[in-house]
N, C-alpha and C positions, 0 to 999 in steps of 0.2 A: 698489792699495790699500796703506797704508802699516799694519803692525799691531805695536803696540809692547805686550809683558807683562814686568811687574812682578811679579814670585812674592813677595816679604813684603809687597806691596801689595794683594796680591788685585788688582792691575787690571790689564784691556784696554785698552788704545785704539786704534780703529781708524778711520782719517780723522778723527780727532779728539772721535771719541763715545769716551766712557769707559764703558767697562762696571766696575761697583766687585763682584765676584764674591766677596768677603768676606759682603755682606749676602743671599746668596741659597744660602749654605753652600762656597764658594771651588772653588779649585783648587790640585794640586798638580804642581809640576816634581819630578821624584826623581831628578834627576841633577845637581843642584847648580847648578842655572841659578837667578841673581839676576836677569836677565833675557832679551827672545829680542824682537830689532829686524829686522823682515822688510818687505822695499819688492814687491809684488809686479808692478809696471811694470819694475823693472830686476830684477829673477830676484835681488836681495842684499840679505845681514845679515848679522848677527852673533849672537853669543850672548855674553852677561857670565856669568860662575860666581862665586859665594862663594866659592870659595876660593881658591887662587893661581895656577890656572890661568890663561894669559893668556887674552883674548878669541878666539873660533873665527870666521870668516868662513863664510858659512854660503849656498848655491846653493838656484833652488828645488825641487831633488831634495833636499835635506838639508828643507826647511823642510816641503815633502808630506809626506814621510815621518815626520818626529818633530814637528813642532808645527802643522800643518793643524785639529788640532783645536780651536786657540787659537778661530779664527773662528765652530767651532761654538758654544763655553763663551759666546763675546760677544753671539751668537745669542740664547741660552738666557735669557741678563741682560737682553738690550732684549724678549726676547718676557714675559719674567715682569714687565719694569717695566711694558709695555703692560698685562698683564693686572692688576695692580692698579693702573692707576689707574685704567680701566674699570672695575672693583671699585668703586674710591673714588666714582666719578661715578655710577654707577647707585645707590649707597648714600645720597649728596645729593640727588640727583633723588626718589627714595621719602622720605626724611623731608621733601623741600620738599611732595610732594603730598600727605603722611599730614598737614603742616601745614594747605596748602588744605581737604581733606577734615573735618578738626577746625573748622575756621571755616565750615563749611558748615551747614546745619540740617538738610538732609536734599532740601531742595525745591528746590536749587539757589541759593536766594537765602542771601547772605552773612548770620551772624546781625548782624554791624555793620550791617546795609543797614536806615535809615525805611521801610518798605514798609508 
């Protein structure tokens, strides 16, 4: 799994799904990480900082330990986008039927319908 975080970006990407964690209240790095690049087939990354530190090379005992939670936070953004659009979709579905049920007369036959 390749997991790539963007701390002023608010995003995840992991195999190439973007989690955007800005629109769902974000996250924070508090150790000056601009970002944190983890391959977890070959056990390596890196980490970028803000400030002049140069870049850390980083094992997957460094990446368990201080950024494993990266994959839950991306979790958290594909399970919350899943729950609203299922939101959204049960929400069209009810006004498409409260539509039907409106053109309805009561007896089943459409009030448009010559009967």
């Amino acid at each position: 799994m390749r997991i790539t975080a963007v701390t002023q970006d608010q995003l995840i990407v992991i195999d190439g799904v973007p989690a955007f964690l800005g629109h769902i209240g974000g996250y924070a790095m508090r150790q000056g990480e601009w970002a944190v690049d983890f391959n977890t087939l070959t056990g390596l990354g890196h980490i970028e900082y803000t400030d002049n530190r140069p870049n850390q090379v980083i094992d997957s005992t460094v990446f368990n330990a201080a950024y494993a939670w990266l994959i839950d936070e991306h979790k958290r953004y594909v399970t919350a986008m899943a729950e609203q659009h299922a939101a959204e979709e049960a929400a069209r579905n009810e006004q498409q039927q409260d539509l039907i049920d409106t053109e309805s007369d009561g007896d089943g036959v459409s009030s448009n319908d010559d009967v």
